[in-house]
MIKERO-645437 format. One record per residue: residue number from 1; z, x, y of N, C-alpha, C in turn. Coordinates in Angstrom, 3 decimals. Layout:
REM residues N
<site NUM; <Z; X; Y>; <Z; X; Y>; <Z; X; Y>>
...
END
This chain:
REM residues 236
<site 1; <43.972; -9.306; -73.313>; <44.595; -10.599; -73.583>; <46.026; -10.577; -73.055>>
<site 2; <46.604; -11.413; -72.407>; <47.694; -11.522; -71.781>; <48.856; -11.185; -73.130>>
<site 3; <50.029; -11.411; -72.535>; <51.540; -11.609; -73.792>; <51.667; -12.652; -74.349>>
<site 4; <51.189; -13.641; -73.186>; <51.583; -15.229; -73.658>; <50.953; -15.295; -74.490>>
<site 5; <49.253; -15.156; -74.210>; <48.271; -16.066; -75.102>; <48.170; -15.257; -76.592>>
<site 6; <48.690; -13.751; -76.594>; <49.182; -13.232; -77.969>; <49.808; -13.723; -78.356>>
<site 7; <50.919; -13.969; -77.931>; <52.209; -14.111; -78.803>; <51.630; -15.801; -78.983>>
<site 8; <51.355; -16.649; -78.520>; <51.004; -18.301; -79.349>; <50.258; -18.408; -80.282>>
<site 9; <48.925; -17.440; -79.711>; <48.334; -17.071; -81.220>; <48.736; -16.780; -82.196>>
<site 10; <49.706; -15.457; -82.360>; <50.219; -15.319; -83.140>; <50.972; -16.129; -83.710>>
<site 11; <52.049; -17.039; -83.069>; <52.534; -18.459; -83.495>; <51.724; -19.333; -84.284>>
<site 12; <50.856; -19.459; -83.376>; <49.701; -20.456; -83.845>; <49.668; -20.274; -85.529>>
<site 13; <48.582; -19.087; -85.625>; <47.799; -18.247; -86.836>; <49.274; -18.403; -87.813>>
<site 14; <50.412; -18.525; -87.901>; <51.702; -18.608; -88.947>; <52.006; -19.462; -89.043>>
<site 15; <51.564; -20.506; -88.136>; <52.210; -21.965; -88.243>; <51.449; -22.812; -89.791>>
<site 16; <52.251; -23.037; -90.635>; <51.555; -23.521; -91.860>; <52.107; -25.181; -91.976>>
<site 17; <52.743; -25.970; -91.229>; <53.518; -27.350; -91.199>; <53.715; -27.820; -90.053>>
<site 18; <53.639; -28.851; -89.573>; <53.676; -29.570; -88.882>; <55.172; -28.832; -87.747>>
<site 19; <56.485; -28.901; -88.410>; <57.465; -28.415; -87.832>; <56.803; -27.122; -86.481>>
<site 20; <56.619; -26.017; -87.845>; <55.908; -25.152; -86.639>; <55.009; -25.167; -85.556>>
<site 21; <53.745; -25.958; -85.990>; <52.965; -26.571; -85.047>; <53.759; -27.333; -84.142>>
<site 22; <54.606; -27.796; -83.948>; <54.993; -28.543; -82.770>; <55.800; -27.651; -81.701>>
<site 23; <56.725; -26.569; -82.645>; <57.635; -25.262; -81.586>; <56.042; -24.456; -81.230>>
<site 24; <54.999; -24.520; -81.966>; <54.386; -23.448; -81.284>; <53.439; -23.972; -79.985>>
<site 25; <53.360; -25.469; -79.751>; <52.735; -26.366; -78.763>; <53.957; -26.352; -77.656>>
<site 26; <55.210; -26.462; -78.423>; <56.072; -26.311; -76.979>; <56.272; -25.201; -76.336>>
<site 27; <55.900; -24.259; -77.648>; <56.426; -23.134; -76.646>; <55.244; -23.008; -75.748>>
<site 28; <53.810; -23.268; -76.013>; <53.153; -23.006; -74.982>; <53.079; -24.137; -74.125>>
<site 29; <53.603; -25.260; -74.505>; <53.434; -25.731; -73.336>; <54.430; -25.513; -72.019>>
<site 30; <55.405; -25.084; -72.502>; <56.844; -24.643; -71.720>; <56.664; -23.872; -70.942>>
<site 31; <55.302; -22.899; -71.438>; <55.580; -21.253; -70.766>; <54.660; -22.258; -69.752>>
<site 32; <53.595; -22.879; -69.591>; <52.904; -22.707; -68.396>; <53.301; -24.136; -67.820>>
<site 33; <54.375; -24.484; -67.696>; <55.106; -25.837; -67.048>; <54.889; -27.301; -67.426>>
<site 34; <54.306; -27.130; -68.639>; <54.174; -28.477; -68.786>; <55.625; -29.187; -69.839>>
<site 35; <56.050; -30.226; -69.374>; <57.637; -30.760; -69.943>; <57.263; -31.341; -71.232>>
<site 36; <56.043; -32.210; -71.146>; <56.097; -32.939; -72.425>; <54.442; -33.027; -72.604>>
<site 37; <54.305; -33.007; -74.070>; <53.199; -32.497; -74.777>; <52.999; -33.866; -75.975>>
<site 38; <51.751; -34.089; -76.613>; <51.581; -35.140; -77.039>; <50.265; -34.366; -78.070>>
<site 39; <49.920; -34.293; -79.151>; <48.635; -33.965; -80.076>; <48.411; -35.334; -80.811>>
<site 40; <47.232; -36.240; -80.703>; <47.412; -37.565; -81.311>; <45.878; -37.011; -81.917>>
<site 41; <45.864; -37.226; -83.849>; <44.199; -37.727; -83.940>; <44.204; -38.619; -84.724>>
<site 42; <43.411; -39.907; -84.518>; <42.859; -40.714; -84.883>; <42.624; -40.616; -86.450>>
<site 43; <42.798; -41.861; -87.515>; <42.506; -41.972; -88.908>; <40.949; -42.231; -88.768>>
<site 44; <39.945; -41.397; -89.629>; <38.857; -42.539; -89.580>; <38.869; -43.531; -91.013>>
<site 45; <39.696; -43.659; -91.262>; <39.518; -45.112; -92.492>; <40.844; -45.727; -92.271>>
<site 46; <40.765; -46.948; -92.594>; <41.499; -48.023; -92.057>; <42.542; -48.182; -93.099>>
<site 47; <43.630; -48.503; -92.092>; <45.287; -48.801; -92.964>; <45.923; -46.954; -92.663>>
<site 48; <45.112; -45.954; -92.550>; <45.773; -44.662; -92.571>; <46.485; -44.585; -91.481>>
<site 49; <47.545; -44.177; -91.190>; <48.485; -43.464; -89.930>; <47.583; -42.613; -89.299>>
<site 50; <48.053; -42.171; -87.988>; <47.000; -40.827; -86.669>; <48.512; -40.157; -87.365>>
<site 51; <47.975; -39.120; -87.076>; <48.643; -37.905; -86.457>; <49.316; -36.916; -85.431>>
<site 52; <50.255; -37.395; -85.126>; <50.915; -37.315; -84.449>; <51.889; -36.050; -83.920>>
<site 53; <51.741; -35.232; -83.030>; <52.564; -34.120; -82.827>; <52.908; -33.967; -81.062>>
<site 54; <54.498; -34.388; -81.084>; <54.789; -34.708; -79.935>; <56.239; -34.732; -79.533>>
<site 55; <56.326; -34.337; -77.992>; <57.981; -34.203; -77.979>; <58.179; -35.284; -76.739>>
<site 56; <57.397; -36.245; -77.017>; <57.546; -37.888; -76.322>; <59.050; -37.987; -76.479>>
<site 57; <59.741; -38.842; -75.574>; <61.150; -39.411; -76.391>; <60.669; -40.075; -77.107>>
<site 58; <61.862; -40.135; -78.313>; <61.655; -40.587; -80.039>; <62.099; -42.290; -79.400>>
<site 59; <62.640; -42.916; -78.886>; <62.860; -44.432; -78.243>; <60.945; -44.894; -77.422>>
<site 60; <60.569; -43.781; -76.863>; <59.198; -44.717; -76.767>; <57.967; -44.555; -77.488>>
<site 61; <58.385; -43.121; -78.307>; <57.440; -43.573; -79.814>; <57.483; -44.617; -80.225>>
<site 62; <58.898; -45.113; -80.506>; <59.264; -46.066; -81.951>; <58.316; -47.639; -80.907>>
<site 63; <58.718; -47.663; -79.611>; <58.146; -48.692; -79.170>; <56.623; -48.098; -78.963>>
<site 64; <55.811; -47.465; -78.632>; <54.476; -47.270; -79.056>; <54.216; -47.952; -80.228>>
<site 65; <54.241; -47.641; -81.444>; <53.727; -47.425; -82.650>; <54.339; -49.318; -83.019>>
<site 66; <55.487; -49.533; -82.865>; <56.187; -50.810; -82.907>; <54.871; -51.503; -82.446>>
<site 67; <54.630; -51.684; -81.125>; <53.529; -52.457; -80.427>; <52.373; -52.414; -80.851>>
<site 68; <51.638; -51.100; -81.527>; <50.669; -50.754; -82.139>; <49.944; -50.397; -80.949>>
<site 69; <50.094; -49.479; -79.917>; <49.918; -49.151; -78.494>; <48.762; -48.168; -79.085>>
<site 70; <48.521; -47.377; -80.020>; <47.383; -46.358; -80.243>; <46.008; -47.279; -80.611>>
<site 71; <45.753; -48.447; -80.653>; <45.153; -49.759; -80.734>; <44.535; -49.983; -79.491>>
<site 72; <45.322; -49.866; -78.249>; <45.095; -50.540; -76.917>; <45.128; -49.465; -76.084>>
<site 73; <46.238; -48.093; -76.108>; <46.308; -47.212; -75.343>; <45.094; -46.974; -74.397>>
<site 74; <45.268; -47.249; -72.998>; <44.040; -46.808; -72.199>; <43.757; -45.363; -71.830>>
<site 75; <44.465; -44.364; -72.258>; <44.245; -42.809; -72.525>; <43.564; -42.774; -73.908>>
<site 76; <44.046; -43.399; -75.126>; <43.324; -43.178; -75.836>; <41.760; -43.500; -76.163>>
<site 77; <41.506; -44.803; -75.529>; <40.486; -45.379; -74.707>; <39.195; -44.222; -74.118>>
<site 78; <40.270; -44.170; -73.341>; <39.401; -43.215; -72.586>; <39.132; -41.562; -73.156>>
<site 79; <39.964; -41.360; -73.824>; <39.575; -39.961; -74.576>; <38.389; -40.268; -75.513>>
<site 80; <38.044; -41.431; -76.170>; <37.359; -41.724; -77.371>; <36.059; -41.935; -76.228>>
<site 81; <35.753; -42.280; -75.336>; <34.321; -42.577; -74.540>; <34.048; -41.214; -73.817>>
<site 82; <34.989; -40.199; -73.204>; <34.681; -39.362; -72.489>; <34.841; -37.760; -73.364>>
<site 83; <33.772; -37.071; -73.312>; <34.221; -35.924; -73.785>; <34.995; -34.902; -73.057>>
<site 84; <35.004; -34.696; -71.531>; <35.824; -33.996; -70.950>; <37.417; -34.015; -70.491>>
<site 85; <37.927; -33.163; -70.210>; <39.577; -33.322; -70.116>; <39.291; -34.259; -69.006>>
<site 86; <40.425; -34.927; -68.387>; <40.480; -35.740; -67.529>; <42.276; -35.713; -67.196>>
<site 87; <42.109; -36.178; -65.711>; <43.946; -36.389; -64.721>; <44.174; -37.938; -65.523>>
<site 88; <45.315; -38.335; -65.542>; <45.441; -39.880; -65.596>; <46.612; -40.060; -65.087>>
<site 89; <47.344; -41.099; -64.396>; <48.376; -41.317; -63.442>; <48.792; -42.968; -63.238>>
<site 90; <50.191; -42.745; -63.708>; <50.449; -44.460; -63.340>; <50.243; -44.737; -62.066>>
<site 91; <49.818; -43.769; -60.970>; <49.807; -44.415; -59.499>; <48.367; -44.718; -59.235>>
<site 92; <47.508; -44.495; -60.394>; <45.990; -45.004; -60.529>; <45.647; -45.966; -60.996>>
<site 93; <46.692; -47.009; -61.571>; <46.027; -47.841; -62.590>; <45.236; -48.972; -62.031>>
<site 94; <44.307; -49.579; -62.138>; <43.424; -50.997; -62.205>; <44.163; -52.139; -62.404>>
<site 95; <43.386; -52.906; -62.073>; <43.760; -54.167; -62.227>; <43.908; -54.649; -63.247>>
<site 96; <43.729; -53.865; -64.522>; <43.566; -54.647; -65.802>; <45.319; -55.079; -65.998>>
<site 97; <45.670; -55.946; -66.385>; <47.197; -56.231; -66.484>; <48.264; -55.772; -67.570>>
<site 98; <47.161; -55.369; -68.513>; <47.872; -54.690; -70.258>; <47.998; -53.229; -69.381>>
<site 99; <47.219; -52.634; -68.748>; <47.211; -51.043; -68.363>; <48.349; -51.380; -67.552>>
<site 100; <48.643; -51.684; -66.399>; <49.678; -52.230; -65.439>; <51.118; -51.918; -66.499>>
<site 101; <51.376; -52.863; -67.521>; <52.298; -52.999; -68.516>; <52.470; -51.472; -69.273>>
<site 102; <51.223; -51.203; -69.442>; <51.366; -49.897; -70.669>; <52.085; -48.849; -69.616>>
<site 103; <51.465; -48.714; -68.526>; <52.168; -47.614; -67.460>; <53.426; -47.500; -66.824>>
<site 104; <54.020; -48.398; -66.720>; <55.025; -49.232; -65.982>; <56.230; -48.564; -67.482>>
<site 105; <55.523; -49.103; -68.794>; <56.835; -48.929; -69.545>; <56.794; -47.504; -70.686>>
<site 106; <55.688; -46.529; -69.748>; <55.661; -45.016; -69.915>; <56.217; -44.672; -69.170>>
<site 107; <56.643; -45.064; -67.849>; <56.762; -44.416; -66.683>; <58.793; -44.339; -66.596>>
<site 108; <58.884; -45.534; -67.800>; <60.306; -46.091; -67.594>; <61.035; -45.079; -68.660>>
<site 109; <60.164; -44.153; -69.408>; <60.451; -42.925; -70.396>; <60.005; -41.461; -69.560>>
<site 110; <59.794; -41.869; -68.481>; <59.559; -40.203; -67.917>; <58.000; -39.969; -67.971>>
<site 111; <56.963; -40.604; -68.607>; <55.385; -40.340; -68.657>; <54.989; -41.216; -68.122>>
<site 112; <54.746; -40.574; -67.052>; <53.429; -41.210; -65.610>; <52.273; -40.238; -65.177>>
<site 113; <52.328; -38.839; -65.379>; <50.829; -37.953; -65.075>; <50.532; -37.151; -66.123>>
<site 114; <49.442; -37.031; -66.572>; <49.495; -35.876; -67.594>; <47.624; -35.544; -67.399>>
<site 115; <47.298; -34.959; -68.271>; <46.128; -33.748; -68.805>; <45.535; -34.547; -69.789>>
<site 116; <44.880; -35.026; -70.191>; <44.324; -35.338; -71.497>; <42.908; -34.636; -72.152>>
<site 117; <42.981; -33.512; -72.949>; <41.864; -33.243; -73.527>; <41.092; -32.720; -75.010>>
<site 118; <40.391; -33.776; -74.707>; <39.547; -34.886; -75.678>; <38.905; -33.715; -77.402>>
<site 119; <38.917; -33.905; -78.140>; <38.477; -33.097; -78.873>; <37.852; -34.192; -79.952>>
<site 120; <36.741; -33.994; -80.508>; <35.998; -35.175; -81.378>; <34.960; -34.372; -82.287>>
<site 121; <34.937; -33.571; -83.457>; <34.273; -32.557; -84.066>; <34.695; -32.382; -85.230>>
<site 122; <35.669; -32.918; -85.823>; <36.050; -32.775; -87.291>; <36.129; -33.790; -87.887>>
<site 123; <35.110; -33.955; -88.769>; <35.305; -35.071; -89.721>; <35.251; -36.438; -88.909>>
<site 124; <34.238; -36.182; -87.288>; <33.822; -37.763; -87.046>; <35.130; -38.277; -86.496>>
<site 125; <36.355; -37.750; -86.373>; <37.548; -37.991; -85.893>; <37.641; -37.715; -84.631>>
<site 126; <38.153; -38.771; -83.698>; <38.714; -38.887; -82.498>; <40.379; -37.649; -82.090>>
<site 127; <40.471; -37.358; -81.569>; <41.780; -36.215; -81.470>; <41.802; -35.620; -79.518>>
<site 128; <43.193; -35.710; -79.464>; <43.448; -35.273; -77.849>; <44.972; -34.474; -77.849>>
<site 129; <45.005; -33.674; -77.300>; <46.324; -32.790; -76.830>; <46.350; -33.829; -75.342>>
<site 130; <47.871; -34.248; -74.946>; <48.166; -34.366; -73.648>; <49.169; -33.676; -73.125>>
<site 131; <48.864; -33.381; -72.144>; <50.266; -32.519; -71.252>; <50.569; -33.394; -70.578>>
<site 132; <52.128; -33.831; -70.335>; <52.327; -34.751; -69.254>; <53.640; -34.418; -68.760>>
<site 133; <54.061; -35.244; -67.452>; <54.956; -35.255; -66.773>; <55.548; -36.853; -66.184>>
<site 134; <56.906; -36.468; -65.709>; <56.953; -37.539; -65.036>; <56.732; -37.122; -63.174>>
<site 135; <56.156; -38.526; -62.843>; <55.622; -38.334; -61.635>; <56.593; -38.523; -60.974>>
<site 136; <57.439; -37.947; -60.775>; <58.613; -37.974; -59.535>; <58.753; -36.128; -59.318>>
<site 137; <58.447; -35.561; -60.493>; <58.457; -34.246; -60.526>; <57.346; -33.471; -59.954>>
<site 138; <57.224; -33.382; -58.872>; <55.925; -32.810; -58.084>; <55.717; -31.384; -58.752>>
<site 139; <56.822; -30.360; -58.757>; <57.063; -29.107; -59.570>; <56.204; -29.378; -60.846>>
<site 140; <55.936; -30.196; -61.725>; <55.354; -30.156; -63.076>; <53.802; -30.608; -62.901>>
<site 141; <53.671; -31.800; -61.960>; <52.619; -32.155; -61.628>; <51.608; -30.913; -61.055>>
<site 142; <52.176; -30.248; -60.196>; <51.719; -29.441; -59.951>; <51.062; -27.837; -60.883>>
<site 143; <52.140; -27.614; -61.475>; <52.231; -26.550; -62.581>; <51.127; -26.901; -63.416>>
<site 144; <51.125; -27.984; -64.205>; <49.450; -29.014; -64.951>; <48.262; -28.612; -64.275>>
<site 145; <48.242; -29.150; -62.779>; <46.684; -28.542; -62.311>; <46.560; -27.426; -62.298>>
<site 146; <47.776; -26.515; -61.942>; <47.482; -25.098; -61.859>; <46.919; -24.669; -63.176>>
<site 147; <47.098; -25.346; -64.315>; <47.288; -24.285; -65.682>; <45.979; -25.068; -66.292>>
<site 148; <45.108; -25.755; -66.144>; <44.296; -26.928; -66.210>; <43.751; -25.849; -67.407>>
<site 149; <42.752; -24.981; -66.986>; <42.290; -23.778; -67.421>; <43.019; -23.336; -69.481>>
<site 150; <43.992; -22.895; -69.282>; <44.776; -22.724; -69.708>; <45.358; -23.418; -70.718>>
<site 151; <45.271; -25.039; -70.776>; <45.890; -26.000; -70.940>; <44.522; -26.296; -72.093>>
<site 152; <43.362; -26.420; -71.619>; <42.500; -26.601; -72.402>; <42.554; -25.851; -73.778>>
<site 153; <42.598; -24.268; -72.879>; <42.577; -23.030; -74.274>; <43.352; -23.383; -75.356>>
<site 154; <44.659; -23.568; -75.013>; <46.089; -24.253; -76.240>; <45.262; -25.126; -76.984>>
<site 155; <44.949; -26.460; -76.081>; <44.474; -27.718; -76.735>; <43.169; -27.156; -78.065>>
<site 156; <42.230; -26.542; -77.415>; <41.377; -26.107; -78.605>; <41.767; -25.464; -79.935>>
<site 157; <42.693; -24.396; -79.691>; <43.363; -23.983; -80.147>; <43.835; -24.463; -81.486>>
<site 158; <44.971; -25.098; -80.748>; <45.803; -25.696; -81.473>; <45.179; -26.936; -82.600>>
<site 159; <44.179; -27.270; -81.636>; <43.564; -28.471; -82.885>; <42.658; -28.106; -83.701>>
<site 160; <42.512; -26.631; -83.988>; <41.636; -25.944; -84.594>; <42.517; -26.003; -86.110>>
<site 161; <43.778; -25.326; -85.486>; <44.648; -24.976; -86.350>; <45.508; -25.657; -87.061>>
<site 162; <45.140; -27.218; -86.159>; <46.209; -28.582; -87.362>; <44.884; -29.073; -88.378>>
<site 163; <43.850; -28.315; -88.036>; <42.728; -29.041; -88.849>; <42.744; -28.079; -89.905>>
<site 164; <42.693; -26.870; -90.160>; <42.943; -25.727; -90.603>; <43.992; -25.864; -91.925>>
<site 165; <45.391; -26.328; -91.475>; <46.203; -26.571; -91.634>; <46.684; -27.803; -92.991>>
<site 166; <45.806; -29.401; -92.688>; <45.679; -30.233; -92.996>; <44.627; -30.096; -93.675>>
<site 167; <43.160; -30.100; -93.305>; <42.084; -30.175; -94.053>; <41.490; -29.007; -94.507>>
<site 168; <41.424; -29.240; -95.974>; <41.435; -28.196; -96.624>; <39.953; -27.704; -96.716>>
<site 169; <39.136; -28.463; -96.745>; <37.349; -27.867; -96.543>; <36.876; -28.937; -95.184>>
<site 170; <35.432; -28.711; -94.891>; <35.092; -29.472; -94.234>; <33.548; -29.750; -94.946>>
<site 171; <33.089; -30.963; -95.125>; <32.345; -31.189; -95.792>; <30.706; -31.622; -95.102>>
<site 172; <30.067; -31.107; -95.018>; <28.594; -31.819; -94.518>; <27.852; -32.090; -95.530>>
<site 173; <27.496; -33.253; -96.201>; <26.644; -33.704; -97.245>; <27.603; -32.869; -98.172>>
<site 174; <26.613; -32.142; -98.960>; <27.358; -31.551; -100.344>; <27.627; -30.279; -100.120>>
<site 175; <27.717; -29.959; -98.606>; <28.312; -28.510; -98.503>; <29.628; -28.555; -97.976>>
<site 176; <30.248; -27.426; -97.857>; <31.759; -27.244; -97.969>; <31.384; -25.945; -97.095>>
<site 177; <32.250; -26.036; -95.521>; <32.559; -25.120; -95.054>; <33.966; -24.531; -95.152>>
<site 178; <34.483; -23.575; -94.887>; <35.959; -23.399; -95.252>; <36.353; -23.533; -93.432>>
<site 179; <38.063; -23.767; -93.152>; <38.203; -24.152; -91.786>; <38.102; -23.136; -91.006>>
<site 180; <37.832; -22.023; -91.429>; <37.937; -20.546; -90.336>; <36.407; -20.451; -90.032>>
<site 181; <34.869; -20.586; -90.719>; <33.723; -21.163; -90.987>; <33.712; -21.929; -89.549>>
<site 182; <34.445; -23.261; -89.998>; <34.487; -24.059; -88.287>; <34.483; -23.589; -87.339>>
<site 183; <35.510; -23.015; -87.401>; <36.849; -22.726; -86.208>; <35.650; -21.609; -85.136>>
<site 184; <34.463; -20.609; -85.952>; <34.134; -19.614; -85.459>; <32.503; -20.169; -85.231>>
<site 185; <32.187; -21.626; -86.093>; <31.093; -21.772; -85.441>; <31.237; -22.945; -83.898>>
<site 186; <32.594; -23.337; -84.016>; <32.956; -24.232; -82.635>; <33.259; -23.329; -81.360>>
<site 187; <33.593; -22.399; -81.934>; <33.629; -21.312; -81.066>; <32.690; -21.030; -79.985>>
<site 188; <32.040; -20.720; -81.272>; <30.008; -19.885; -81.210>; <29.234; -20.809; -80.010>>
<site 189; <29.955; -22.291; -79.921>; <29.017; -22.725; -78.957>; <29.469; -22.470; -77.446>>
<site 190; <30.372; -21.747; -77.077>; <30.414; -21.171; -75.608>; <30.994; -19.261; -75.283>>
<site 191; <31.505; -19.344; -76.644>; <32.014; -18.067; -76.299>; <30.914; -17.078; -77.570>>
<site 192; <30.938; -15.815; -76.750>; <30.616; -14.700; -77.823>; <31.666; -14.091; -79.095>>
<site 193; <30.939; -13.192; -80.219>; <31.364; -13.037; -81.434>; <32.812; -12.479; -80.372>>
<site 194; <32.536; -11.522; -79.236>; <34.064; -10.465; -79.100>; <34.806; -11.446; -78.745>>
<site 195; <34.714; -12.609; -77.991>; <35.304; -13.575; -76.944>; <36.317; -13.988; -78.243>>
<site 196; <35.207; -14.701; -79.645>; <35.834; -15.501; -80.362>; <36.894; -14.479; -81.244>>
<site 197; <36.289; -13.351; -81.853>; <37.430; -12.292; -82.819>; <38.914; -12.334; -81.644>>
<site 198; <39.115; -12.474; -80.117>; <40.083; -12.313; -79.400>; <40.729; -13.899; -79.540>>
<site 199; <40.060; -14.408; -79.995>; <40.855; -16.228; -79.485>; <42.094; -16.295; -80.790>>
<site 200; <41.037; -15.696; -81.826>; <41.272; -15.859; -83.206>; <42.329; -14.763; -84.098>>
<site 201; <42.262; -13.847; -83.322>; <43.156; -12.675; -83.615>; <42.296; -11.682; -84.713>>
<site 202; <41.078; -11.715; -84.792>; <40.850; -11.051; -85.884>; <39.433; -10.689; -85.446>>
<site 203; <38.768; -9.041; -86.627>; <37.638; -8.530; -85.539>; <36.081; -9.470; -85.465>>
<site 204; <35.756; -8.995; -84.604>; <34.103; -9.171; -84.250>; <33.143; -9.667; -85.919>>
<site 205; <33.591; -8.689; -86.679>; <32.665; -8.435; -87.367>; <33.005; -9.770; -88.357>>
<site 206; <34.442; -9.710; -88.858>; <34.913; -11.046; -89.553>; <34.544; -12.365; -89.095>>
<site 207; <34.193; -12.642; -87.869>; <33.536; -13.459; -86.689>; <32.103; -13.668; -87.490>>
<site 208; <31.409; -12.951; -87.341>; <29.999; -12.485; -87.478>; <29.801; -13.037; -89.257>>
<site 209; <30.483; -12.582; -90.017>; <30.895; -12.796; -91.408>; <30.853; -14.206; -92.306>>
<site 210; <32.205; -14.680; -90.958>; <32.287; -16.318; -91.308>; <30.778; -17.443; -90.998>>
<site 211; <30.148; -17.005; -89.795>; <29.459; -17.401; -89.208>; <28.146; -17.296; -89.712>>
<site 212; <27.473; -16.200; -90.430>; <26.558; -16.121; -91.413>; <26.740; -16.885; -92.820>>
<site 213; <28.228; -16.625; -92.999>; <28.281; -17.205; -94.381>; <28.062; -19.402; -94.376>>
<site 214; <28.320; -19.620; -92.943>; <28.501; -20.716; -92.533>; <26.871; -21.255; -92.542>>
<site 215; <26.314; -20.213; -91.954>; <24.706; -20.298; -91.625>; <23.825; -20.652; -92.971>>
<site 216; <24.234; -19.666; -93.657>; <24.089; -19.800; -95.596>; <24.437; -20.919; -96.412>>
<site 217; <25.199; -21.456; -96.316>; <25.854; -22.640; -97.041>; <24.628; -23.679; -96.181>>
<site 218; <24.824; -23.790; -95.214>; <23.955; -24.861; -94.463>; <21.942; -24.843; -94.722>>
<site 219; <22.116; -23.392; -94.758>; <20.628; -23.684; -94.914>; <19.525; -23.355; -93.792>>
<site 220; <20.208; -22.286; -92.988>; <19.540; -22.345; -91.484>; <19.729; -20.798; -91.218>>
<site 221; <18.962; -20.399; -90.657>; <18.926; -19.177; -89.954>; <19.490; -18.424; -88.576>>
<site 222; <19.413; -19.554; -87.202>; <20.383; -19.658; -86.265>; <21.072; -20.397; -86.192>>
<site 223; <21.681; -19.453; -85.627>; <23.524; -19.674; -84.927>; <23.211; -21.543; -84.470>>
<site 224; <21.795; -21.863; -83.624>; <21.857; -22.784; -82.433>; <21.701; -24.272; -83.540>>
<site 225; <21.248; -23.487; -84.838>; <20.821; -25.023; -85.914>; <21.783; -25.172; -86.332>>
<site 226; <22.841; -24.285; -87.242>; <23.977; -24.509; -87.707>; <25.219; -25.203; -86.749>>
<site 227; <25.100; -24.552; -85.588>; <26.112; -25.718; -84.571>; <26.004; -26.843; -84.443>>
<site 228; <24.528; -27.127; -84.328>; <24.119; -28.507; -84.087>; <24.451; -29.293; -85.322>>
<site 229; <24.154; -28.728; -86.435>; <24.190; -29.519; -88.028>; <25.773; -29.851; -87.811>>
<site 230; <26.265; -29.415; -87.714>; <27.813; -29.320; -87.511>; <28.595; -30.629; -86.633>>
<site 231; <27.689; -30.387; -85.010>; <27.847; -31.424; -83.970>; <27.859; -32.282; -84.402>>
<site 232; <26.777; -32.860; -85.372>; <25.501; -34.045; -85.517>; <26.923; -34.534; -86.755>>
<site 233; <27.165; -33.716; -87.608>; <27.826; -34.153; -88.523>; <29.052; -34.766; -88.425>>
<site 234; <29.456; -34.588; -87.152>; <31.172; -34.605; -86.793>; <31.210; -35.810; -86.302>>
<site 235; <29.547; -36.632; -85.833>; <29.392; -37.745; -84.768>; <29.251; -39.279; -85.643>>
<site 236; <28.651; -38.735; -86.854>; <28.587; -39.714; -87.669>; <29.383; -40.335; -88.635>>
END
């Protein structure tokens, strides 16, 4: 495992508040060039605030949220229909005339290119990390595609760990997983037990542990039913 991706983990895994979670998103987003960073997830019941973790300037928050822009946002839009990361760029926009407007007066705060990727698995909730830049800065634009890879890992990461953090069980019908339970069966669906004990900082076997005990509560024998119960649950 590299220094970097230790040492954020390690950030990560201590971060218990919001404060920290945001130095430990900059610091990784800093190390691999990205200027400005954005963690937005979605309320699913109505009248609640998203969640917000971001080093946007605080002048085009206040006008975001003023406008009620997480309503209309065409990144957010598009994170909620597409499951994969995706480029987005004010020098792409459509004809639609609100997108035209929304870009034009991101672009007038320094955010015109960024990373957006999509995360939708907890609690039926919509959620995206963005990396962005302003597009005059070819140096950052560039640094983003390079780290694309990379950029994802944080994003999973990190939204593992504001869920972790915030939500205190996770509930399917009348069972109760605990968030480390999650964290190792979201895992489970691309990486192996060693892959995941390395993401997570902790061994194989504790991996193996959570993941049976996860299997148990649910009611299932494989790894491939319990993910799915999980998927299925997060969609509805």
């Amino acid at each position: 495992m590299s220094t970097f991706l230790q040492d954020y983990l390690d950030r990560l895994h201590q971060a218990g508040n919001t404060e920290q979670l945001f130095e430990t998103l900059g610091f990784a987003a800093a190390t691999l060039g990205a200027p400005l960073f954005a963690y937005l997830a979605l309320p699913t019941s109505v009248g609640a605030k998203p969640r917000l973790i971001t080093n946007y300037p605080p002048a085009w928050r206040a006008r975001y949220f003023a406008r009620r822009y997480e309503n209309s946002d065409p990144i957010v839009h598009r994170f909620q229909r597409e499951p994969n990361p995706f480029y987005w760029s004010a020098d792409d926009v459509g004809d639609d005339p609100f997108e035209k407007v929304f870009y034009r007066e991101a672009d007038d705060f320094g955010i015109s290119y960024g990373y957006t990727v999509p995360m939708r698995f907890w609690h039926g909730r919509y959620a995206a990390v963005t990396f962005a830049s302003d597009m005059r800065s070819a140096v950052a634009r560039e640094n983003i595609r390079r780290s694309s890879m990379g950029l994802e890992s944080i994003a999973t990461t990190f939204h593992l760990q504001v869920c972790a953090t915030f939500e205190t069980v996770y509930r399917i019908g009348n069972t109760s997983l605990t968030p480390r339970e999650v964290q190792c069966l979201s895992w489970a669906r691309s990486k192996t037990y060693a892959e995941i004990a390395e993401i997570l900082n902790i061994s194989a076997r504790t991996v193996a542990a959570h993941i049976e005990n996860a299997k148990r509560k649910l009611g299932v024998a494989k790894l491939h039913d319990a993910i799915l119960i999980m998927t299925t649950a997060g969609k509805n």
